[in-house]
C-alpha positions in Angstrom: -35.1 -66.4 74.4 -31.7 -68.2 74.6 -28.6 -66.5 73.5 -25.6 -68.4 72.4 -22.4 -66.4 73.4 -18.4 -67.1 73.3 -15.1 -66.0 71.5 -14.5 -67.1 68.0 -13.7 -71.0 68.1 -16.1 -72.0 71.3 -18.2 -74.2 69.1 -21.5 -71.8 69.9 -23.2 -71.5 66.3 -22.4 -75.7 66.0 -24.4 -75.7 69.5 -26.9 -73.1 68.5 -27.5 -75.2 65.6 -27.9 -78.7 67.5 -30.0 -77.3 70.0 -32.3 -75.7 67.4 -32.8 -79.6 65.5 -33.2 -81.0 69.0 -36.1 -78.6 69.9 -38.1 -79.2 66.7 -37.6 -82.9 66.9 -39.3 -82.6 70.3 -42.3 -80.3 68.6 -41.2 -77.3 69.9 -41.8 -74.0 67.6 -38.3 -72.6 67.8 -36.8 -70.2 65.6 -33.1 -69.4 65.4 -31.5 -66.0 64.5 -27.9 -64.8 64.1 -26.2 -61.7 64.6 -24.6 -59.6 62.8 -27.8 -60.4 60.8 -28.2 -60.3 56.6 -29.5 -57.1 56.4 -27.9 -54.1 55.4 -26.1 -53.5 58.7 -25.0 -56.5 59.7 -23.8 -57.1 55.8 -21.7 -53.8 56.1 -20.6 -55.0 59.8 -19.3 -58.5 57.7 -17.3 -57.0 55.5 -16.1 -54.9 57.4 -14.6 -57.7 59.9 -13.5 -59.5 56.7 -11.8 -56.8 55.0 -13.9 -56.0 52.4 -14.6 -52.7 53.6 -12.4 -50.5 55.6 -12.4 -50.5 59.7 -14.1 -48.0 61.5 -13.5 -46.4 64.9 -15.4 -48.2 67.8 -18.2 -46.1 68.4 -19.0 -46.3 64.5 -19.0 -49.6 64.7 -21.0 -50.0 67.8 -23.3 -47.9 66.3 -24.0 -50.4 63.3 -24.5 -53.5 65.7 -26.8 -51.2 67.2 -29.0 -50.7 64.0 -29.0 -54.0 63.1 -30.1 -55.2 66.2 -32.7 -52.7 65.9 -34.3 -54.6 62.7 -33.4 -57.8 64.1 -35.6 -57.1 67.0 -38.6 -55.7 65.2 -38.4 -58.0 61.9 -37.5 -61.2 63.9 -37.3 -61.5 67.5 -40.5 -60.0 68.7 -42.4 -61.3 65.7 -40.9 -64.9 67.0 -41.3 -64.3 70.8 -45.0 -62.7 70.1 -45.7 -65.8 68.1 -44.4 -68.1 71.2 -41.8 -69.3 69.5 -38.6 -69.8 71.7 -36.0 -67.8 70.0 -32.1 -69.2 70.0 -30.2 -66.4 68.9 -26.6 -66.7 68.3 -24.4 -63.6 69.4 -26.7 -60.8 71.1 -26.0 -57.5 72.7 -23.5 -59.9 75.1 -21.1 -60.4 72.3 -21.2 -56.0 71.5 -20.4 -56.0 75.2 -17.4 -58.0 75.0 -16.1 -57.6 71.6 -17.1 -53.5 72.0 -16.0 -53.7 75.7 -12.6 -55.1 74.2 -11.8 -51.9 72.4 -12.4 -49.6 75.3 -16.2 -48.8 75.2 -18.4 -48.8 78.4 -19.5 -52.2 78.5 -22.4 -51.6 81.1 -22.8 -48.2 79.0 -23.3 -50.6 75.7 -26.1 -53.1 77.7 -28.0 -50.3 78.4 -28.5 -48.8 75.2 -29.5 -51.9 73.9 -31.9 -53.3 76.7 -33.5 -50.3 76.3 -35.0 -51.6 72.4 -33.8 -55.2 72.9 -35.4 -58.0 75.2 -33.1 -59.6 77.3 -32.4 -63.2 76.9 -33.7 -65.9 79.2 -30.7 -67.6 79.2 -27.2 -66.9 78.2 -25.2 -69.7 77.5 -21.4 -68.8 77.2 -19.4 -71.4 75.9 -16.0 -71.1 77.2 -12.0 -72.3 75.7 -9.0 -71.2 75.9 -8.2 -68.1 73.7 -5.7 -71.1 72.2 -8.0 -73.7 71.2 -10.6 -71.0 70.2 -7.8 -69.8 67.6 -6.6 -73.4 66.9 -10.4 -74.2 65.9 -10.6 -71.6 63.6 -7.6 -72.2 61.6 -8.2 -75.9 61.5 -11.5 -75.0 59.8 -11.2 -71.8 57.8 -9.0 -71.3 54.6 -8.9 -68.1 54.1 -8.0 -67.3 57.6 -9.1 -65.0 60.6 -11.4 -61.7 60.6 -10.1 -58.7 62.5 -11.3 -60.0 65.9 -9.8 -63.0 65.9 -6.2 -62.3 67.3 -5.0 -63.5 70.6 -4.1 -60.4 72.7 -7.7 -59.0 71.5 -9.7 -62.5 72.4 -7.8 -62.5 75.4 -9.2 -59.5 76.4 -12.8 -60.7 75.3 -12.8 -63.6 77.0 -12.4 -62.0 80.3 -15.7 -59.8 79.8 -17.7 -62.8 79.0 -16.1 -64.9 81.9 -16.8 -61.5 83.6 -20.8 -61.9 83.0 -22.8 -62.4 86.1 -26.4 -62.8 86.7 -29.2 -65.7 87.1 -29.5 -65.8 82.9 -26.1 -66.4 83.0 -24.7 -70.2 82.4 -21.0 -71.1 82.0 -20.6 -74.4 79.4 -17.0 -75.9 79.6 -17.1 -76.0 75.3 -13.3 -77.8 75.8 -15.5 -81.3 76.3 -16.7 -83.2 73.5 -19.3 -81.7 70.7 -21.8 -84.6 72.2 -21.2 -84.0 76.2 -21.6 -80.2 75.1 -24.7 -80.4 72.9 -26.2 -82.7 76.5 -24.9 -80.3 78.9 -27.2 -77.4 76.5 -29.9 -79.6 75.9 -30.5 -80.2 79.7 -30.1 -76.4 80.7 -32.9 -76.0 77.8 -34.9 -78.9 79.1 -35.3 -77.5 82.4 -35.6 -74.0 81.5 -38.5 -74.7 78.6 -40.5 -77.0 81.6 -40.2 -74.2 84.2 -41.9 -72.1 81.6 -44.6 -75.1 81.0 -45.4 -75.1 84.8 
């Protein structure tokens, strides 16, 4: 299982996406996932970030990433992993750490709840910009604007809990360079991670 994390504006879902058409053009079953998913929760968690609905404190709303990961896992991810699929999920229980953390919660408080229902990823790729070019993306790409997360005191503060991330799943990706020298730099890193698990 591979897990695609980063602020808003790293490039991850473009990455998660790449990687996903390079593994089936190799043959590999793959199957990628996103969170906040389409079912109820992660619906509610969408328009909630958008506006649509109104905000809740915190722990409400770390308690809906929490239930939707709970379906994620048993409608998606273990089905997937149990078939031996690899999974690419783009944003896990790293992002609830961060973007959670970023409001105040326990961030080692919030992985355990969640590795305790959740299996943890193989890898983590965190794609890393600047808070700037993150925002700078965004605009350049989105008319109607940024969600509720996406302000620069608040990324900031999120950036520094994923740059804070340690641990042998953990791979930093400078997502400043090209699309192309990024999507090579993640395809290697898979490469070598899918042929350990071959040998």
């Amino acid at each position: 299982m591979i897990d695609f994390e980063g602020i808003d504006g790293s490039g991850k879902t473009t990455q998660a996406v790449m990687a996903h058409a390079h593994l089936l053009h190799q043959g590999i079953p793959v199957r990628l996932l996103r969170e906040p998913t389409h079912g109820l929760y992660g619906k509610t968690i969408r328009d909630i970030l958008s506006g649509r609905l109104p905000r809740r404190s915190p722990e409400e709303e770390l308690e809906l990433f929490v239930k939707d990961r709970q379906e994620d896992v048993s409608e998606n991810i273990i089905p997937a992993l149990t078939g031996g699929e690899v999974v690419l999920i783009d944003r896990y229980y790293y992002s609830t750490m961060a973007y959670q953390g970023a409001q105040g919660l326990d961030v080692e408080n919030i992985r355990s709840r969640n590795e305790a229902f959740a299996p943890k990823p193989d890898l983590v790729l965190i794609f890393l910009v600047s808070v700037e070019e993150g925002l700078a993306r965004i605009k350049a790409v989105r008319e109607n604007g940024t969600d509720h997360y996406e302000k620069e005191a608040f990324l900031g503060k999120v950036d520094a809990i994923f740059r804070s991330f340690s641990g042998p799943e953990i791979r930093f990706i400078d997502a400043e360079c090209t699309l192309l020298e990024v999507h090579r730099e993640v395809a290697r890193i898979i490469g070598e991670f899918i042929d350990k698990r071959r040998g």
